[in-house]
C-alpha positions in Angstrom: 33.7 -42.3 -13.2 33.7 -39.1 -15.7 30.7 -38.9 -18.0 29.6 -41.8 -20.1 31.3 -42.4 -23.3 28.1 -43.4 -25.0 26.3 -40.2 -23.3 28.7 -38.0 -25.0 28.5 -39.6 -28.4 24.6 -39.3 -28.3 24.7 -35.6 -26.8 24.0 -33.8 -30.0 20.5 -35.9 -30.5 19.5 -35.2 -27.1 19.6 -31.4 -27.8 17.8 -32.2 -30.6 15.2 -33.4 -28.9 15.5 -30.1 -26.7 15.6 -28.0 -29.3 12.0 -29.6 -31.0 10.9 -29.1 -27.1 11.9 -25.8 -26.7 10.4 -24.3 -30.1 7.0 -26.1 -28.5 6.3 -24.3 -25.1 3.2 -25.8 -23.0 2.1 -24.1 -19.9 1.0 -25.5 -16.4 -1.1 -28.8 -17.0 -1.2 -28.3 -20.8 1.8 -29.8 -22.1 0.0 -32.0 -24.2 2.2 -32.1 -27.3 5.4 -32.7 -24.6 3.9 -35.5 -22.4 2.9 -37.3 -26.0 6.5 -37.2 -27.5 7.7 -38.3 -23.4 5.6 -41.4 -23.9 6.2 -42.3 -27.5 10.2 -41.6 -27.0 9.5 -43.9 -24.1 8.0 -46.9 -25.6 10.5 -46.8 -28.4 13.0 -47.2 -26.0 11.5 -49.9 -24.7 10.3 -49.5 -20.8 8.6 -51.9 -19.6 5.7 -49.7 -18.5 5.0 -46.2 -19.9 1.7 -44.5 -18.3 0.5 -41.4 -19.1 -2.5 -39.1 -17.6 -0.4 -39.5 -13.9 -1.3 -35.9 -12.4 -3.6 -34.9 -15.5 -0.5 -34.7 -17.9 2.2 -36.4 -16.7 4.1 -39.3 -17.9 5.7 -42.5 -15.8 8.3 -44.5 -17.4 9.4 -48.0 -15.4 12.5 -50.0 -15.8 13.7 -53.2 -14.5 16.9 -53.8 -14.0 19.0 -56.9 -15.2 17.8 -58.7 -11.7 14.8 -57.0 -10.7 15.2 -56.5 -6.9 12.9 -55.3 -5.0 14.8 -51.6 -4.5 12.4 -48.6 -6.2 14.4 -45.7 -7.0 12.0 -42.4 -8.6 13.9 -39.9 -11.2 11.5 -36.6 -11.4 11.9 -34.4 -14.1 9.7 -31.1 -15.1 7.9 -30.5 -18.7 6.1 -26.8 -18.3 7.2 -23.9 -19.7 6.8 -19.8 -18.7 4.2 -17.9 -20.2 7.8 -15.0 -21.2 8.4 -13.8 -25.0 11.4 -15.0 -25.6 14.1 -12.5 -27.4 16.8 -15.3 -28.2 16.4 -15.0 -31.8 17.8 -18.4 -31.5 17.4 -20.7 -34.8 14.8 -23.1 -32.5 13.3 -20.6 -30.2 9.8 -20.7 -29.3 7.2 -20.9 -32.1 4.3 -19.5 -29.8 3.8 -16.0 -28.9 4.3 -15.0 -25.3 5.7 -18.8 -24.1 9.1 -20.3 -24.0 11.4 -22.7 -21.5 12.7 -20.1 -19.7 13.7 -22.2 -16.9 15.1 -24.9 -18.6 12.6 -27.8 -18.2 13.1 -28.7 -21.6 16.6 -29.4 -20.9 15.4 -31.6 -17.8 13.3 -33.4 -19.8 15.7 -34.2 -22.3 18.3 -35.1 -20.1 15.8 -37.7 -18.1 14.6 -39.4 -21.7 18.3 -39.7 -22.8 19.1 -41.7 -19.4 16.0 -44.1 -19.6 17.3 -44.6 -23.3 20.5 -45.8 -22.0 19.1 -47.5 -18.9 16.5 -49.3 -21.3 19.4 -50.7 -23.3 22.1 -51.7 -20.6 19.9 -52.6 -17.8 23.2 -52.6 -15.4 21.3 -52.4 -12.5 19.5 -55.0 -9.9 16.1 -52.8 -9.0 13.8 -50.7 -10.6 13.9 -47.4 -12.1 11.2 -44.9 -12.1 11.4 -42.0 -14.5 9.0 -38.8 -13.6 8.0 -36.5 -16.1 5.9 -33.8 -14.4 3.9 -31.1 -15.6 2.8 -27.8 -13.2 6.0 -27.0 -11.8 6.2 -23.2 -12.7 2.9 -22.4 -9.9 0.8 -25.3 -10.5 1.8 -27.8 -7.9 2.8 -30.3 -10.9 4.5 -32.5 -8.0 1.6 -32.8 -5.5 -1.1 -33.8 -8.3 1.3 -36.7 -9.0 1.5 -37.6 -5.8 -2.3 -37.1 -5.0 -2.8 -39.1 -7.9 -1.4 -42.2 -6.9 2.2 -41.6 -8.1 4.8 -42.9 -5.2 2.8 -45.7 -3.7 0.8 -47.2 -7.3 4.8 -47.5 -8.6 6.6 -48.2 -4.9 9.0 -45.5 -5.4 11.1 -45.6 -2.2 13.4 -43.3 -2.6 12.9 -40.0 -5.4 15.7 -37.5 -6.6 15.6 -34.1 -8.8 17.8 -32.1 -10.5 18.0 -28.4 -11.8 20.2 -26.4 -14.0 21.5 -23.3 -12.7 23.0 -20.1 -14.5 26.0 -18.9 -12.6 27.2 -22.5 -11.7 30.4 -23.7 -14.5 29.4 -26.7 -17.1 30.2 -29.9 -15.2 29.6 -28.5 -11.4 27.2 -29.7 -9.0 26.1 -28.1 -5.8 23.8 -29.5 -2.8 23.6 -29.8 0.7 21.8 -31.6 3.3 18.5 -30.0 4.6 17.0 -26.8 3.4 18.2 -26.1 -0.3 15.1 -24.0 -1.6 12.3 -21.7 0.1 8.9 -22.1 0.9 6.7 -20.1 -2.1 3.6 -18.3 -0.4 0.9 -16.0 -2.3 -0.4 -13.1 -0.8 -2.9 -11.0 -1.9 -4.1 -8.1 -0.6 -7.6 -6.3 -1.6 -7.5 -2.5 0.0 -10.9 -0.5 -0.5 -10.8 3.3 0.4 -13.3 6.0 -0.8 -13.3 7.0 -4.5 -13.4 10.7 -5.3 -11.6 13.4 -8.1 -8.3 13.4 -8.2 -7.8 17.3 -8.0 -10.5 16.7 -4.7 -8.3 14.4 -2.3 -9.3 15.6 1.1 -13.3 14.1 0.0 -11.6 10.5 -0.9 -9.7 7.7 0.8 -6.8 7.3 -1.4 -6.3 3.6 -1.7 -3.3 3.9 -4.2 -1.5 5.8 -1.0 -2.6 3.1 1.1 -0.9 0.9 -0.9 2.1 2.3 -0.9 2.6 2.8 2.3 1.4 -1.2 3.0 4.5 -2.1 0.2 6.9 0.2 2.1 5.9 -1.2 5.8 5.7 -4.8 4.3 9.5 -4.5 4.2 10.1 -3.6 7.6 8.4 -7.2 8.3 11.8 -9.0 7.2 14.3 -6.1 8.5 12.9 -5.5 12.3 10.4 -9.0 12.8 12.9 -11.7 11.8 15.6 -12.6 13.2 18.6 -11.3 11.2 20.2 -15.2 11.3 16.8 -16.5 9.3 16.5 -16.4 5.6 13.1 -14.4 4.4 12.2 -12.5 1.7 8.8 -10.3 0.9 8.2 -9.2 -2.3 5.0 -7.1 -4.3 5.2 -7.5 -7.7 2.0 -6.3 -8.5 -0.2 -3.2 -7.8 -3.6 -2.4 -9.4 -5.1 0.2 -8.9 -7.1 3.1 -10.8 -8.6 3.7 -14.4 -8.3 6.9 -15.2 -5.9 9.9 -14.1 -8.2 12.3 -12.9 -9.9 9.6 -10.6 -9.1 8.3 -7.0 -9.8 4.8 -7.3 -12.0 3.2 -5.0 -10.1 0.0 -4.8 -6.8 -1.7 -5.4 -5.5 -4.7 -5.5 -1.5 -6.0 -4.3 0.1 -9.6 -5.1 3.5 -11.0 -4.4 5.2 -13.7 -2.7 6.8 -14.2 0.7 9.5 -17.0 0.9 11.2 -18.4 3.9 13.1 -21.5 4.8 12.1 -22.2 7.9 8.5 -23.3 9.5 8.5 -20.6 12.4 9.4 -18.0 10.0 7.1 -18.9 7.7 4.2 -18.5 10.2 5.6 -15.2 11.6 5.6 -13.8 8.0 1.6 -14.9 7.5 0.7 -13.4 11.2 3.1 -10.1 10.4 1.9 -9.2 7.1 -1.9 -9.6 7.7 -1.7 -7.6 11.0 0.6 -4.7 9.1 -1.8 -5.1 5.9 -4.9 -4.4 7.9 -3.1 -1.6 10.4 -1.9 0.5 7.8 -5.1 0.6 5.9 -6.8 1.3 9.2 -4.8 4.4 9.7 -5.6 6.1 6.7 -9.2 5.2 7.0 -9.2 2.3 4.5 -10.0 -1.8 4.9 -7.7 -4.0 3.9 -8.6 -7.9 3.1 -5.3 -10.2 3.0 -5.0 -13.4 1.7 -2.2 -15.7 2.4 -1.7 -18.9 0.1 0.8 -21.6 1.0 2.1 -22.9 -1.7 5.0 -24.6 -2.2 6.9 -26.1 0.8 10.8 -25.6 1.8 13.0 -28.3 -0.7 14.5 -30.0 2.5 17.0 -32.6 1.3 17.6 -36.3 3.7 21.0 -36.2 4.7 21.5 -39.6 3.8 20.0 -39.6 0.0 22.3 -35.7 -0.1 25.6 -38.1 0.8 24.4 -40.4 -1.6 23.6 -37.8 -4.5 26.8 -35.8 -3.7 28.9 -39.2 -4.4 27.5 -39.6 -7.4 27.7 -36.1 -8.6 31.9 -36.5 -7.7 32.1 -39.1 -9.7 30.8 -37.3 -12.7 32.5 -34.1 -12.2 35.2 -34.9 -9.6 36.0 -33.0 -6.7 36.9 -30.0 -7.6 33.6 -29.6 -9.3 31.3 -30.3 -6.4 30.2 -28.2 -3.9 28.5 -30.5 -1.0 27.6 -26.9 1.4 26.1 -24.9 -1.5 24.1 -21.7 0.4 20.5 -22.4 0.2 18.3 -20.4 -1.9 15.1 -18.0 -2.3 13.6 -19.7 -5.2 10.8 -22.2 -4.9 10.4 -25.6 -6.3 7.7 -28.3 -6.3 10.1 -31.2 -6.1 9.5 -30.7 -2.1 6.3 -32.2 -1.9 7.9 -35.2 -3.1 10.9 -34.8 -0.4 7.7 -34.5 2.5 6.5 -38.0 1.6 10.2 -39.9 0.3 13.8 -40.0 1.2 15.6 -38.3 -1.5 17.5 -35.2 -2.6 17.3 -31.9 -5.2 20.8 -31.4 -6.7 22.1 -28.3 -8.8 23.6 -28.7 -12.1 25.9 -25.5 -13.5 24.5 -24.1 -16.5 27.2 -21.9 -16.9 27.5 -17.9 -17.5 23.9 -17.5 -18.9 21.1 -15.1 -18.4 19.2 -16.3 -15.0 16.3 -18.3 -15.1 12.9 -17.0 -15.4 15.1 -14.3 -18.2 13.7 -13.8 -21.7 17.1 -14.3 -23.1 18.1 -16.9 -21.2 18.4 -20.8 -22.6 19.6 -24.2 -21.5 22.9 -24.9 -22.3 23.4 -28.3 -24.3 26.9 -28.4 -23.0 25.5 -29.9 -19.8 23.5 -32.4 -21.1 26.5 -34.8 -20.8 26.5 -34.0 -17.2 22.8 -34.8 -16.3 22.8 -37.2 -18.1 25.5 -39.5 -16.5 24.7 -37.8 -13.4 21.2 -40.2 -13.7 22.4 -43.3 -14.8 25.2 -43.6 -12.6 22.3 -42.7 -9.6 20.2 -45.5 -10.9 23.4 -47.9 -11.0 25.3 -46.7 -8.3 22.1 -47.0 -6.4 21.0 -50.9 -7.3 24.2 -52.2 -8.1 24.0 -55.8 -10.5 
């Protein structure tokens, strides 16, 4: 089955609502002004549930089915935004300084309120449908604060599915594939403390900004010559401070990135490699080095059942030759995993077309998909409780 006729009709309105979301950034936790027009649109729409304040900000809707069996199927969709100045110079972009939905969330959101619209007013399913509007995806662990907060087993959501746009993929594609889809997302910090001295006086000092360079450049060796060229892994430093004038060494300096892998073994060989090269190198050149190591968000790992499931449904809506079931996994990180840890369920990929990349200051959702997603989640809900 393409996409729904009525879908299509009532496109333009759900960019609408889109377009309102995305002039309205919210970061993190504080989406506020988004998780109030969530549960208003929801009661107007008439679930038979809406509850707010699920994870701090976010918002549940539930909806029962024509015959309300006792299946529980969970639809998750994200609400922050990025703290980016946005350069669209697009007639709705972002209204507030230094934020905008440079992801797409707002897109997700407005998507997942058009389907419990439409599942509100047919009903054509025997079951119950859960729809998950989280906030805290973009670093905050939006997902896990749900879950801590009662979310899966206060609504018995059996199974949960999520969805994400993605630049590069045609309008009308979707891509998946059974078991690791997205990497783990660690912190690392790394504190470095040498002796401060005058710059035109180096041999008196400890030089802590070439400590740190030579940590960044050894850092890289970690992936190259420790794992094994068949793994996925990826160390980045993406930020160095250090120093605060130009005729002084610093005394101290400060590294933070991320280190992502997509597998558990990997993931500890990365933590063990980069503290022991961290503290080695500094040691050489007669600094200390302190490293922390946050994990942060697990690997996405999709059930092979619930990835079958999600794959059908996704043909249906595109057909075949717009469905890619092997998709190559990626380096990004998403919170939908903690979800995946605790349910059966699967994280699918939508094609946002040729767009700047996510995480871009040009880049924007593009309303031609939301025909797509749309469908995509009420045929899940129907396909998945038939009447």
């Amino acid at each position: 089955m393409p996409v729904l006729n009525r879908i299509a009709d009532r496109a333009d309105e759900i960019a609408e609502w889109r377009h309102d979301l995305h002039q309205h950034p919210e970061l993190q936790y504080e989406v506020h002004r988004t998780a109030a027009t969530v549960a208003e649109k929801l009661k107007s729409f008439g679930c038979d549930e809406v509850v707010p304040g699920i994870g701090r900000t976010g918002v549940v809707g539930v909806i029962h089915g024509k015959k309300k069996g006792s299946k529980v199927v969970g639809l998750r969709a994200d609400m922050d935004a990025l703290p980016i100045e946005e350069i669209t110079k697009l007639p709705y972009a972002s209204k507030t300084p230094g934020k905008m939905h440079a992801c797409g969330h707002d897109g997700h959101t407005s998507m997942l309120l058009g389907a419990a619209r439409h599942l509100c007013e047919t009903r054509n399913f025997d079951g119950t449908a859960i729809v998950i509007f989280q906030p805290a995806e973009e670093g905050g662990a939006g997902a896990k604060a749900m879950i801590d907060d009662g979310l899966l087993d206060r609504f018995n959501i059996q199974e949960v599915y999520g969805l994400h746009n993605y630049p590069g993929i045609g309008v009308g594609k979707f891509a998946i594939r059974p078991g690791p889809l997205m990497a783990a997302a660690d912190r690392l910090q790394i504190e470095i403390e040498g002796i401060g001295g005058h710059a035109a006086r180096p041999h008196r000092a400890v030089d802590t900004v070439l400590v740190g360079c030579a940590i960044i450049n050894a850092l890289q060796h970690i992936v190259s010559r420790n794992v094994d060229p068949l793994e996925n892994a990826v160390i980045s430093i993406t930020i160095f401070q250090a120093g605060t004038a130009d005729n002084v060494i610093p005394q101290t300096a400060t590294l933070r990135g991320t280190a992502r892998s997509l597998d558990a073994g990997v993931r500890d060989l990365l933590e063990k490699r980069i503290v022991e090269v961290a503290e080695g190198i500094a040691k050489a050149h007669g600094a200390k080095a302190t490293v922390r190591y946050s994990r942060d968000y697990p690997v996405v790992v999709n059930h092979p059942g619930a990835t079958e499931f999600a794959g059908k449904v996704a043909r249906e809506i595109a057909g075949d030759n717009n469905f890619d079931g092997a998709t190559v996994p990626v380096m990004g990180g998403e919170d939908f995993a903690f979800m995946l840890e605790k349910r059966p369920g699967a994280f699918i990929f939508m094609g946002n077309g040729d767009t700047a990349n996510l995480h871009h200051p040009a880049y924007d959702f593009n309303d031609k998909a939301i025909p797509f997603g749309t469908s995509y989640w009420v045929r899940l809900v129907e396909t998945a409780m038939p009447a």
